[in-house]
PAVEXTI-325905 format. One record per residue: residue in three letters; x, y, z of N, C-alpha, C in turn. Coordinates in nm, 3 decimals. Atoms other than C-alpha are relative to their C-alpha. Layout:
% residues N
> baro|nX|nY|nZ|caX|caY|caZ|cX|cY|cZ
> ALA|X|Y|Z|X|Y|Z|X|Y|Z
...
END
This chain:
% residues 250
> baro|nX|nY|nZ|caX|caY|caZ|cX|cY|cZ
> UNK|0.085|-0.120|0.000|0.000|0.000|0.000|0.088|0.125|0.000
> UNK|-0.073|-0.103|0.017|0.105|0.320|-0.083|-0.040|0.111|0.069
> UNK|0.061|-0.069|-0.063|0.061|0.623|0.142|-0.027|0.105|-0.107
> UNK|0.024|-0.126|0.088|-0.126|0.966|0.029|0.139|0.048|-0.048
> UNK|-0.134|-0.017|0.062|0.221|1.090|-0.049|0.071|-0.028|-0.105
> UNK|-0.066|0.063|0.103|0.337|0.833|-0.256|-0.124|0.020|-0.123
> UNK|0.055|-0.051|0.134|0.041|0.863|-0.478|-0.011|0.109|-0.043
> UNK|-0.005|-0.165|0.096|0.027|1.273|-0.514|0.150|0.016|-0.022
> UNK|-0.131|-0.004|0.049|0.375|1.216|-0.592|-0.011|-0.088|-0.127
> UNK|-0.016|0.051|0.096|0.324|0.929|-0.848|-0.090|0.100|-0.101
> UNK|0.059|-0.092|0.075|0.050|1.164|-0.995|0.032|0.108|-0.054
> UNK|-0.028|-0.086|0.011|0.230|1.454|-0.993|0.128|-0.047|-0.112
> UNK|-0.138|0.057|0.117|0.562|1.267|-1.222|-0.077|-0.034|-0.092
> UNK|0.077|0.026|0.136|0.286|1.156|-1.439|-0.035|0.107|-0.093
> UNK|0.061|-0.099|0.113|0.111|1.462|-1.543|0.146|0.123|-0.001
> UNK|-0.100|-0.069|0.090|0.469|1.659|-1.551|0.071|-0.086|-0.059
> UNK|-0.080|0.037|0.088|0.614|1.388|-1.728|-0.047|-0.010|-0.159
> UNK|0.125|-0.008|0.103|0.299|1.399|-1.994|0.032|0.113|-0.044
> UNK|-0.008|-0.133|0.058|0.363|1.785|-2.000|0.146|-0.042|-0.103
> UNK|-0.168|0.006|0.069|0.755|1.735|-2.086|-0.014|-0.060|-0.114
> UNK|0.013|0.090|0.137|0.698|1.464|-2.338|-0.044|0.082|-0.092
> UNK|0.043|-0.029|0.110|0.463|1.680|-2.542|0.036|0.155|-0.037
> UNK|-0.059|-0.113|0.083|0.663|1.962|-2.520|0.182|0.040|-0.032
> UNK|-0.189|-0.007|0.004|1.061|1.920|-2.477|0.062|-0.188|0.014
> UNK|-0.049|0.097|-0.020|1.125|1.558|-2.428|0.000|-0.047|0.216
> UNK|-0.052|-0.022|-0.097|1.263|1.410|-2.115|-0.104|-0.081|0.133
> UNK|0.094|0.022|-0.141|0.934|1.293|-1.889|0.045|-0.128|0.053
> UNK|-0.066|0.166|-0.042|1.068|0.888|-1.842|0.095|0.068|0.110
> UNK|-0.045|-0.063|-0.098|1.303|1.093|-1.614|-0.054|0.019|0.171
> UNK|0.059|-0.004|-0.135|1.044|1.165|-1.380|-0.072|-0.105|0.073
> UNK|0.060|0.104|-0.038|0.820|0.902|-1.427|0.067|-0.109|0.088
> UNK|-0.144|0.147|-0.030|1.116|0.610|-1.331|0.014|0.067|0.119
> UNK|-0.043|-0.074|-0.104|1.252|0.832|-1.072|-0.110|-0.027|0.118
> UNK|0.123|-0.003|-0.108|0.885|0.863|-0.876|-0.004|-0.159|0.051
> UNK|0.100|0.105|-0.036|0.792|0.511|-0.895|0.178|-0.085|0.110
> UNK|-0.124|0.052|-0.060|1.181|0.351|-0.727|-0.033|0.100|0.103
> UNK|-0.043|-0.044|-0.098|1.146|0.649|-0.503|-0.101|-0.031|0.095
> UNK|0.139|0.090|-0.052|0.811|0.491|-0.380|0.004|-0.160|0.013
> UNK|-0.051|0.078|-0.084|0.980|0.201|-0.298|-0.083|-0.130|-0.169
> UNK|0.027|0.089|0.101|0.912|-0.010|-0.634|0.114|-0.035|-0.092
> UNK|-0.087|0.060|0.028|1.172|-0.213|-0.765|0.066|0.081|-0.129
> UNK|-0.038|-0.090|0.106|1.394|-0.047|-1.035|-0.027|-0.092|-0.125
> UNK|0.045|0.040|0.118|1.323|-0.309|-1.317|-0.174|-0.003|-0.032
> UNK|0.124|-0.001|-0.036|0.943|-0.320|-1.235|-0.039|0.128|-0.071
> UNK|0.040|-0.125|0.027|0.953|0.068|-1.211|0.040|0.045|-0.157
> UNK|-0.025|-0.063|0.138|1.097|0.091|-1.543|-0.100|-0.050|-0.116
> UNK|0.110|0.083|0.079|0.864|-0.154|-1.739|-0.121|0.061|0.057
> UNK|0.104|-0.110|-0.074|0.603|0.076|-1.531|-0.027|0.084|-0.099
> UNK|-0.042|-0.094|0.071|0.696|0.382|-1.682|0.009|0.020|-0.131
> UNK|0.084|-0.018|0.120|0.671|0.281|-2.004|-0.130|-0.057|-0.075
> UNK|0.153|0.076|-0.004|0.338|0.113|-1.983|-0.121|0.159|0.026
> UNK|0.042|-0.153|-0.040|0.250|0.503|-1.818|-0.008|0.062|-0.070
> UNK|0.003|-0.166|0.142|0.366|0.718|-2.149|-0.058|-0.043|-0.089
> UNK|0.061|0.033|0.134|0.295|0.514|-2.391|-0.122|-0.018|-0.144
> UNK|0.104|-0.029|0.057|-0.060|0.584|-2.475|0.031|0.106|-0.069
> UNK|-0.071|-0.150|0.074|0.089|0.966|-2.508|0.069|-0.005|-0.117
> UNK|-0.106|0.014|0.088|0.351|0.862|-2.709|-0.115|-0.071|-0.141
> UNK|0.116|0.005|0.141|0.061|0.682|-2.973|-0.086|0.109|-0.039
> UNK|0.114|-0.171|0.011|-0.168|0.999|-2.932|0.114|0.081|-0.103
> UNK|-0.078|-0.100|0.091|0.113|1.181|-3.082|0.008|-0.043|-0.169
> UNK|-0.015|0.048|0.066|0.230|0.986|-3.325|-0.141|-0.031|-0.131
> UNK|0.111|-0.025|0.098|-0.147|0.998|-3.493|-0.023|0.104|0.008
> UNK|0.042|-0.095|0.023|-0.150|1.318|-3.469|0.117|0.083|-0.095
> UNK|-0.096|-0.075|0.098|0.170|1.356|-3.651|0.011|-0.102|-0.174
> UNK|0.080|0.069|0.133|-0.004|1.124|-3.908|0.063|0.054|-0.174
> UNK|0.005|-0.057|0.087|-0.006|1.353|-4.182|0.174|0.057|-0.045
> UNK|-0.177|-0.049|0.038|0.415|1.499|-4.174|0.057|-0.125|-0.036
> UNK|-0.108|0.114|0.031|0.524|1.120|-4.205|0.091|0.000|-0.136
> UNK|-0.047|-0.034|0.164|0.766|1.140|-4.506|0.050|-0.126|-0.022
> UNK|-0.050|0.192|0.058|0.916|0.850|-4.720|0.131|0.039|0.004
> UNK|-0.153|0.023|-0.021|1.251|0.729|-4.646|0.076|-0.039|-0.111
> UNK|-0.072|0.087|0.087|1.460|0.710|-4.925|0.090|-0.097|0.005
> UNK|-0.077|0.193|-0.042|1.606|0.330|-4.991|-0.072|-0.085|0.117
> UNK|0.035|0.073|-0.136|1.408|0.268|-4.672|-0.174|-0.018|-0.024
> UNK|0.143|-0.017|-0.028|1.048|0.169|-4.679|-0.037|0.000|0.160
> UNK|0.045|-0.016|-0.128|0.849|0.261|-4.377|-0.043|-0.135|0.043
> UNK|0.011|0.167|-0.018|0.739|-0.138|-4.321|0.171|-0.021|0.071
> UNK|-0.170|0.074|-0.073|1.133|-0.225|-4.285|-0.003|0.049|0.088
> UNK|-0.015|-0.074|-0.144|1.192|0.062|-4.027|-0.094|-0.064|0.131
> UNK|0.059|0.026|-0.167|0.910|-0.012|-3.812|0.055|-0.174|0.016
> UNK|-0.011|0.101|-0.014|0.970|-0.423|-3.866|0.161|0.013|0.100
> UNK|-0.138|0.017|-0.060|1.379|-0.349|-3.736|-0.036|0.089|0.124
> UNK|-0.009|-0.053|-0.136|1.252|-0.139|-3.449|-0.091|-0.059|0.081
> UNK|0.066|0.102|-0.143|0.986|-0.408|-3.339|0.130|-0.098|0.041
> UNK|-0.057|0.064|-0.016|1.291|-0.656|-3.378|0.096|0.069|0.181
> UNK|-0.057|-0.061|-0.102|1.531|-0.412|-3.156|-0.077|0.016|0.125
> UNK|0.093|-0.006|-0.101|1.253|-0.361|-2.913|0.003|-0.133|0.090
> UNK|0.066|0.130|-0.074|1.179|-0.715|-2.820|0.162|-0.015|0.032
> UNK|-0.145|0.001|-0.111|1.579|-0.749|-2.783|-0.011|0.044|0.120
> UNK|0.024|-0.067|-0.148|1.540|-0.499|-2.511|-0.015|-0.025|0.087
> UNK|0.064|0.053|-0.146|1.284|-0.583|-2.342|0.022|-0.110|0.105
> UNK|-0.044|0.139|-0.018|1.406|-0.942|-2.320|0.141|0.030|0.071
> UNK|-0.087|-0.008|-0.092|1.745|-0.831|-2.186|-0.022|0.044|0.119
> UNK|0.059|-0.070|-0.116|1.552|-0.627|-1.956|-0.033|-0.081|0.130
> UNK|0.069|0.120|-0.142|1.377|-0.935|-1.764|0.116|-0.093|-0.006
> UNK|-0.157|0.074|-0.028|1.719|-1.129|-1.831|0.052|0.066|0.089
> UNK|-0.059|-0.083|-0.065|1.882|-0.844|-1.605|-0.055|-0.030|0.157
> UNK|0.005|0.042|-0.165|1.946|-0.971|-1.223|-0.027|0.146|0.044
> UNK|0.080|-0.086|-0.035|1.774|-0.700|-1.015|0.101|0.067|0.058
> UNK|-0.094|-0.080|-0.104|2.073|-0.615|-0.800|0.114|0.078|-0.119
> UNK|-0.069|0.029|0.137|2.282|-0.606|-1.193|-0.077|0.157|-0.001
> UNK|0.056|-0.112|0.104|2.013|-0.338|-1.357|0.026|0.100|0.154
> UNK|-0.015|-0.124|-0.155|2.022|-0.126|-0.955|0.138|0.061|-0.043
> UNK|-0.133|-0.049|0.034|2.389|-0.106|-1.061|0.011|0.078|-0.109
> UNK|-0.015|-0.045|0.134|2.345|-0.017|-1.405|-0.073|0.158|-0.039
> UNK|0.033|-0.151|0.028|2.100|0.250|-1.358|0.060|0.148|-0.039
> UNK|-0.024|-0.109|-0.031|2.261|0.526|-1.248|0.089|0.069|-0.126
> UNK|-0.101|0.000|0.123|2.542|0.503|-1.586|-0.120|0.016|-0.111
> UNK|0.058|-0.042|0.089|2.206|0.505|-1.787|-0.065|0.122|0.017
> UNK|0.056|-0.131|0.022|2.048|0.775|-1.664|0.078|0.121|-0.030
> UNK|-0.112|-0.070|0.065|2.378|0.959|-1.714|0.001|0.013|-0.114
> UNK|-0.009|0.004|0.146|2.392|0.851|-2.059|-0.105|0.070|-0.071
> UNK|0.113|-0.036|0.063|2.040|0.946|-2.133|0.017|0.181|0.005
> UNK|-0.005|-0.181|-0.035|2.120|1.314|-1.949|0.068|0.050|-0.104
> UNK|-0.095|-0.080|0.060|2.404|1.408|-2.125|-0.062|-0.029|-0.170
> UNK|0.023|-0.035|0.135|2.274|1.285|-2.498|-0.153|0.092|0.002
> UNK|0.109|-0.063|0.042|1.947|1.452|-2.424|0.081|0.185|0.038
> UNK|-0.024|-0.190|0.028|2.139|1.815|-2.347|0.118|0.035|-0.047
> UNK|-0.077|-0.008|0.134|2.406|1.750|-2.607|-0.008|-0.021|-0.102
> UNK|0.038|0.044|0.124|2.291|1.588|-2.860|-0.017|0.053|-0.077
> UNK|0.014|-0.066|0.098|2.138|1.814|-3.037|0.119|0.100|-0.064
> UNK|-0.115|-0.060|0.012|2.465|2.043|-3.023|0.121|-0.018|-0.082
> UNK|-0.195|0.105|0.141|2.734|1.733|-3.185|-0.092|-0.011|-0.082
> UNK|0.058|0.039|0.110|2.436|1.631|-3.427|0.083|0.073|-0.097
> UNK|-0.066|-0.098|0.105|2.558|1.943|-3.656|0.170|-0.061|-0.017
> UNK|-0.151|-0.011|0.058|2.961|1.883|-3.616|-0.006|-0.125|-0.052
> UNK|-0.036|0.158|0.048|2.890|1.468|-3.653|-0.040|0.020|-0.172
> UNK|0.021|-0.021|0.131|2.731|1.592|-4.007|0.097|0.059|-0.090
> UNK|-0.054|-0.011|0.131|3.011|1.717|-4.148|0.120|-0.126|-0.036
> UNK|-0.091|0.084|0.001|3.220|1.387|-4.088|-0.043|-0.133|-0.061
> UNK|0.076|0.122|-0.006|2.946|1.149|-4.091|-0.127|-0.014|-0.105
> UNK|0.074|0.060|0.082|2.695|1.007|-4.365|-0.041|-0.145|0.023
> UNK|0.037|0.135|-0.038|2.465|0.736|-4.308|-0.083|-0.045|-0.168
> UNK|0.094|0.068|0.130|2.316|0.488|-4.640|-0.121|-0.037|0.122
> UNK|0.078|0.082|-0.118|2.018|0.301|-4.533|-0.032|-0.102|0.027
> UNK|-0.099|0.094|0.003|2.238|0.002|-4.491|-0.044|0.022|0.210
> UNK|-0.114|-0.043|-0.161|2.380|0.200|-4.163|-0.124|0.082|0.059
> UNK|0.058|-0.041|-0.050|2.064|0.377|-4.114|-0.118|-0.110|0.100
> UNK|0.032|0.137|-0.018|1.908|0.029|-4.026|0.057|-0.022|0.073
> UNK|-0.080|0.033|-0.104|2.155|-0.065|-3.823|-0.053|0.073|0.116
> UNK|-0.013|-0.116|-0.134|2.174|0.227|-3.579|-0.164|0.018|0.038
> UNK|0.157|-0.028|-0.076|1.761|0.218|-3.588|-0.052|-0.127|0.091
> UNK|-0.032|0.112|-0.089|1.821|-0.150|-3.471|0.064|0.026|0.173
> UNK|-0.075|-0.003|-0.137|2.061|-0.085|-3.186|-0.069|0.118|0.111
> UNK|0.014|-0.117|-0.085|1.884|0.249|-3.096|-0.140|-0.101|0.057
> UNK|0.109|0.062|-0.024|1.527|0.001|-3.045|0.056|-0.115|0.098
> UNK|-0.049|0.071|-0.089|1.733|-0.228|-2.845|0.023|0.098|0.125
> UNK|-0.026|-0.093|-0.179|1.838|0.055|-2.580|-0.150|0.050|0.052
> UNK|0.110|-0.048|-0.027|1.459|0.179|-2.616|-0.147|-0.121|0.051
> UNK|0.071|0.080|-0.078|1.324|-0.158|-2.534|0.053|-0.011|0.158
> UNK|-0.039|0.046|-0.109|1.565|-0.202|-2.249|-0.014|0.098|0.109
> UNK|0.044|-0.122|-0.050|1.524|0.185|-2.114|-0.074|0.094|-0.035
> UNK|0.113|-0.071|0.033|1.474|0.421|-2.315|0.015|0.176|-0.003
> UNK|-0.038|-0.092|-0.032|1.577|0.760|-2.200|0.049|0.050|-0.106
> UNK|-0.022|-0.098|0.188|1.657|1.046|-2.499|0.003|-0.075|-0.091
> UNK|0.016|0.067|0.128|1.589|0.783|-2.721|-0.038|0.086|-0.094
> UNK|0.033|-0.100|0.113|1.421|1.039|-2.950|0.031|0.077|-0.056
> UNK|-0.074|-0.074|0.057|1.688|1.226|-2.922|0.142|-0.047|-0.134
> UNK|-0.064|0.136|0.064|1.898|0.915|-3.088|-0.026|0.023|-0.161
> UNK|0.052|-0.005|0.158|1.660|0.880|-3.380|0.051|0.095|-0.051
> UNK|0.005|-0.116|0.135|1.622|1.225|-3.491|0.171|0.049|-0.013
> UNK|-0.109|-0.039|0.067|2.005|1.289|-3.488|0.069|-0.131|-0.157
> UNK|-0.068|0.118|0.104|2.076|0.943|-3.675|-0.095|0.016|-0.114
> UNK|0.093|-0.019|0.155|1.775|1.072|-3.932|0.091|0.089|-0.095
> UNK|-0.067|-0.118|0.029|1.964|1.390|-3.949|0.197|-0.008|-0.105
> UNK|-0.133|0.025|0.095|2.322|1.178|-4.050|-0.055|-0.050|-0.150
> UNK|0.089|0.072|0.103|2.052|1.037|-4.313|0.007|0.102|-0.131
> UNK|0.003|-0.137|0.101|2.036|1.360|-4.482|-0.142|0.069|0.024
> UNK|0.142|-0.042|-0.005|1.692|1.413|-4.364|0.010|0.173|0.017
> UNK|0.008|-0.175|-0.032|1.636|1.806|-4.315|-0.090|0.085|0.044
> UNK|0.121|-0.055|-0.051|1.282|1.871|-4.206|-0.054|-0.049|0.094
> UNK|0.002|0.041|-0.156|1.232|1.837|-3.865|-0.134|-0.002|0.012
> UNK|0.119|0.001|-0.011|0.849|1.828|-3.862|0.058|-0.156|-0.037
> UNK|0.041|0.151|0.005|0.891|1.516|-4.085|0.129|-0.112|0.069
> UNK|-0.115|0.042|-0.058|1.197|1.365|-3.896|-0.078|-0.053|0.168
> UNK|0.072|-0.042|-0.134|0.963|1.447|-3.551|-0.040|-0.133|-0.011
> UNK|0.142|0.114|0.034|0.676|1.244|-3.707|0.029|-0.114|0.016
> UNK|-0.043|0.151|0.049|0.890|0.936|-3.810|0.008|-0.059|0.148
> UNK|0.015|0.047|-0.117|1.018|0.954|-3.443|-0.069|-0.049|0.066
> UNK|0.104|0.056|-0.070|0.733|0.950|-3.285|-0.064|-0.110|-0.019
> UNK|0.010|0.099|0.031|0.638|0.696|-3.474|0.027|-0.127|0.014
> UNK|-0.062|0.108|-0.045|0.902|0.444|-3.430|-0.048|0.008|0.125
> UNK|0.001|0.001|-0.134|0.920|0.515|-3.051|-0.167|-0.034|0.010
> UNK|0.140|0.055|-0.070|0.517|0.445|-2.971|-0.014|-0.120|-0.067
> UNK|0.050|0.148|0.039|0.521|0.143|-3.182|0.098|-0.080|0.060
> UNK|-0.148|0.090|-0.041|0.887|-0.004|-3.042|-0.082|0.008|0.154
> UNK|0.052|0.009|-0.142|0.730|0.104|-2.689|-0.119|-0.123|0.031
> UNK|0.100|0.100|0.049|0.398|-0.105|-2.761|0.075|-0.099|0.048
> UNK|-0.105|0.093|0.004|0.595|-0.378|-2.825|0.063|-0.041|0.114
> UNK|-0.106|-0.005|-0.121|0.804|-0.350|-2.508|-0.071|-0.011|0.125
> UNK|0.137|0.008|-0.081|0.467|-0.268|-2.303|-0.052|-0.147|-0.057
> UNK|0.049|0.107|-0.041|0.323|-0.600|-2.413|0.093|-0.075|0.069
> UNK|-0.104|0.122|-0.045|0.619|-0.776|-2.336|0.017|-0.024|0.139
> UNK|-0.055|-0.008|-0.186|0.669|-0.670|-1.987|-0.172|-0.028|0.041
> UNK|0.149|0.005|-0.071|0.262|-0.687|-1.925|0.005|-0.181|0.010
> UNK|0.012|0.123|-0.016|0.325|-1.083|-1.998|0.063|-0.058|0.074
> UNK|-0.102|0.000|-0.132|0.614|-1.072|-1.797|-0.072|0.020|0.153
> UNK|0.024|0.005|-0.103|0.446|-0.982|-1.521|0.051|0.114|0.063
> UNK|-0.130|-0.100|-0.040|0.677|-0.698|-1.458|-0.075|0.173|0.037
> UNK|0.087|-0.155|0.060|0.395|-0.362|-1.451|-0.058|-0.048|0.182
> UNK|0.099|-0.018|-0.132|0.277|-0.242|-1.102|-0.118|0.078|-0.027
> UNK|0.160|-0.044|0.033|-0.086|-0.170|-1.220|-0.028|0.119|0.089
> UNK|0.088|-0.059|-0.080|-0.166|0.032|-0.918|0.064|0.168|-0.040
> UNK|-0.099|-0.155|0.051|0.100|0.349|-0.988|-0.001|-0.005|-0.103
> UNK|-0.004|-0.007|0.155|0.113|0.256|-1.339|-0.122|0.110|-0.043
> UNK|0.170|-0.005|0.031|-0.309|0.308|-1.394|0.034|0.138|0.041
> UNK|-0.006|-0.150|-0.007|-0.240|0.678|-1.227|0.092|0.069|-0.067
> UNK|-0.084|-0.058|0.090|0.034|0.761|-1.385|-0.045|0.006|-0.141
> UNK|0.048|-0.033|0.139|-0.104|0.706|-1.727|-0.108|0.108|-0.042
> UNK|0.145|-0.111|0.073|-0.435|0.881|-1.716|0.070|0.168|0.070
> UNK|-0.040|-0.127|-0.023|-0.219|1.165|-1.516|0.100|0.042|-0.136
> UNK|-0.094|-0.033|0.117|0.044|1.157|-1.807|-0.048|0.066|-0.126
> UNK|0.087|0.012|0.069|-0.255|1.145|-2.084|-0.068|0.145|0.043
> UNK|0.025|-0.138|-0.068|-0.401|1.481|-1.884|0.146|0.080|-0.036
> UNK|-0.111|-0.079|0.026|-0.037|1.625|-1.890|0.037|-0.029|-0.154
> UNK|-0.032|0.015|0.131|-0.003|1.547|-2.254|-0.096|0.084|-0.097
> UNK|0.095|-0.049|0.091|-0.323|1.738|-2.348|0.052|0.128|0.048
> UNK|-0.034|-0.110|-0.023|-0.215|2.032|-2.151|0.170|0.027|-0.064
> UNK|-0.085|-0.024|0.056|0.145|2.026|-2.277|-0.036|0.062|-0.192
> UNK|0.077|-0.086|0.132|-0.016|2.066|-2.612|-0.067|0.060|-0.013
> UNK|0.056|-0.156|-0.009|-0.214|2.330|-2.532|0.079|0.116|0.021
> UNK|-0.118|-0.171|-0.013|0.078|2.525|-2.368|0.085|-0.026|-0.024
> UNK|-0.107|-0.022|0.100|0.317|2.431|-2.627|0.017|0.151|-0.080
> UNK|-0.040|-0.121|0.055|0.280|2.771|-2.770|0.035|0.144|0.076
> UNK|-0.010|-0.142|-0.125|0.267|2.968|-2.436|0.108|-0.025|0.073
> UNK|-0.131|0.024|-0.043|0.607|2.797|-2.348|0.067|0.012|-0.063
> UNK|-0.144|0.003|0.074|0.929|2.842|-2.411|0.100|-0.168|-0.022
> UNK|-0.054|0.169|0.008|1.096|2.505|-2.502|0.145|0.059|-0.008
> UNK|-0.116|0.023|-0.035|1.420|2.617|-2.479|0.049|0.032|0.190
> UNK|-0.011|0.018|-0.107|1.380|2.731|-2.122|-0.043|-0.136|0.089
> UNK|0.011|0.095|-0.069|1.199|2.397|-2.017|0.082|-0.135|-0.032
> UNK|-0.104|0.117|0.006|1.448|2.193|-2.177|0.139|0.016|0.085
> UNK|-0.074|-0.027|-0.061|1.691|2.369|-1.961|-0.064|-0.115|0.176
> UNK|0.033|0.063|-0.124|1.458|2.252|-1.668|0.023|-0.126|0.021
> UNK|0.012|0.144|-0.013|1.459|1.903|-1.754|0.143|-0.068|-0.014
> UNK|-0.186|0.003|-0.029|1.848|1.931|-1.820|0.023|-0.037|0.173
> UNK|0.003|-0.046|-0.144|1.857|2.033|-1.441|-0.049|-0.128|0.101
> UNK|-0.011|0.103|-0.062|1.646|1.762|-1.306|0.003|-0.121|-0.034
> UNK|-0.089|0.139|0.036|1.784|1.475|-1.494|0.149|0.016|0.057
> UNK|-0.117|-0.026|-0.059|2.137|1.588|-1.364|-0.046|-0.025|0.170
> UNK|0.055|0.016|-0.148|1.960|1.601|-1.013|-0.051|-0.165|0.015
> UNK|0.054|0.171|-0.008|1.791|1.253|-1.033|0.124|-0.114|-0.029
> UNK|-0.120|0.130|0.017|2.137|1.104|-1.184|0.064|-0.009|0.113
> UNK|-0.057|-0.040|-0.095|2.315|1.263|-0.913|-0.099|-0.117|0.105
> UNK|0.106|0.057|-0.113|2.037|1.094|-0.633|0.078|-0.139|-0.031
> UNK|-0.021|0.137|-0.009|2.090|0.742|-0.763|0.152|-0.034|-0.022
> UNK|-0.131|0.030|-0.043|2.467|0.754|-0.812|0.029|-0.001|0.164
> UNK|-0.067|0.003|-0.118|2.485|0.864|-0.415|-0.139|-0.132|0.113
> UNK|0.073|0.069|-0.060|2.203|0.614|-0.332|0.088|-0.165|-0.030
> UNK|-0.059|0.096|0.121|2.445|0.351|-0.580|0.116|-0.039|0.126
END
């Protein structure tokens, strides 16, 4: 049982992790964070967490319906087929992963996730003048990136759209779209897997989603009355804060 606390806290990571998602990235941050700090196992809480966004993450993704663009050399079928493949890797290493193993491992991913989500976009540009991807290599890297996004997950989106970007892609609406795309169908995927697993604490999950799903309608409402470069600063801030926590909890 969870006290009042723990649930206006799981509620409260839901609907700002719903806002973040639909307007800077970044909410898996909070979500993950709430549900471990509420005393729920860290592989549990993570297969949680994305059982929580993932409705959001399809809501989008039909609503970015219409920008999808065609991949040259790549049909859209292959892509999504190599990012259900990468997915189910994931997930599957995920419930392979000894509990005391992934506790260890955390803290190095949420690092990883921090720093490519408030650099990334920054090297994307210099890796373009070195780097060219066919879509040989664009395949690949949409493979390996669906393997880290079954197993965690974190700036994954930020992943894609720079490895679209070594693609030659150039229009970030339709680059967005594709994202979103992959990511809610690779998530899917990753969400059944862990629901058969057994691995989803229903009770924080179930609030977290419909709070996320609420914070996802309001993020898109005050997507235009925000600044997204100041709240990506915020979410810079407490992903550095949350890595920090579980390294000195580590």
């Amino acid at each position: 049982m969870h006290s009042p606390f723990d649930i206006a806290l799981l509620i409260l990571a839901g609907l700002a992790g719903g806002v973040l998602n639909a307007i800077a990235g970044g909410g898996s941050f909070l979500t993950f964070a709430a549900m471990v700090f509420v005393g729920i196992p860290s592989i549990v809480a993570n297969a949680t967490s994305a059982v929580a966004l993932f409705p959001g993450a399809l809501a989008s993704a039909w609503a970015y319906r219409k920008d999808l663009p065609q991949v040259p050399g790549i049909s859209r079928a292959a892509l999504i087929a190599i990012s259900f493949a990468g997915s189910a890797v994931g997930a599957a290493l995920l419930l392979l992963t000894p509990q005391r193993q992934f506790d260890a491992i955390v803290p190095w991913l949420l690092l990883g996730a921090t720093l490519v989500f408030a650099f990334g976009p920054n090297v994307t540009p210099f890796l373009q003048r070195f780097l060219r991807f066919g879509p040989a290599t664009l395949m690949s890297v949409q493979f390996v990136i669906a393997i880290y996004g079954g197993y965690f997950g974190g700036a994954m989106g930020i992943l894609m759209l720079a490895s679209f970007s070594l693609f030659g892609m150039t229009n970030f609406h339709s680059m967005n779209a594709l994202k979103t795309l992959l990511a809610g169908l690779l998530n899917a995927l990753a969400v059944a897997i862990f629901i058969v697993a057994g691995k989803i604490a229903w009770g924080p999950g179930a609030l977290m989603m419909v709070a996320g799903v609420a914070g996802g309608w309001l993020g898109a409402w005050g997507a235009k009355k925000m600044n997204p470069v100041t709240l990506r600063y915020v979410v810079i801030a407490l992903a550095a804060a949350i890595t920090l926590a579980f390294f000195v909890k580590a």
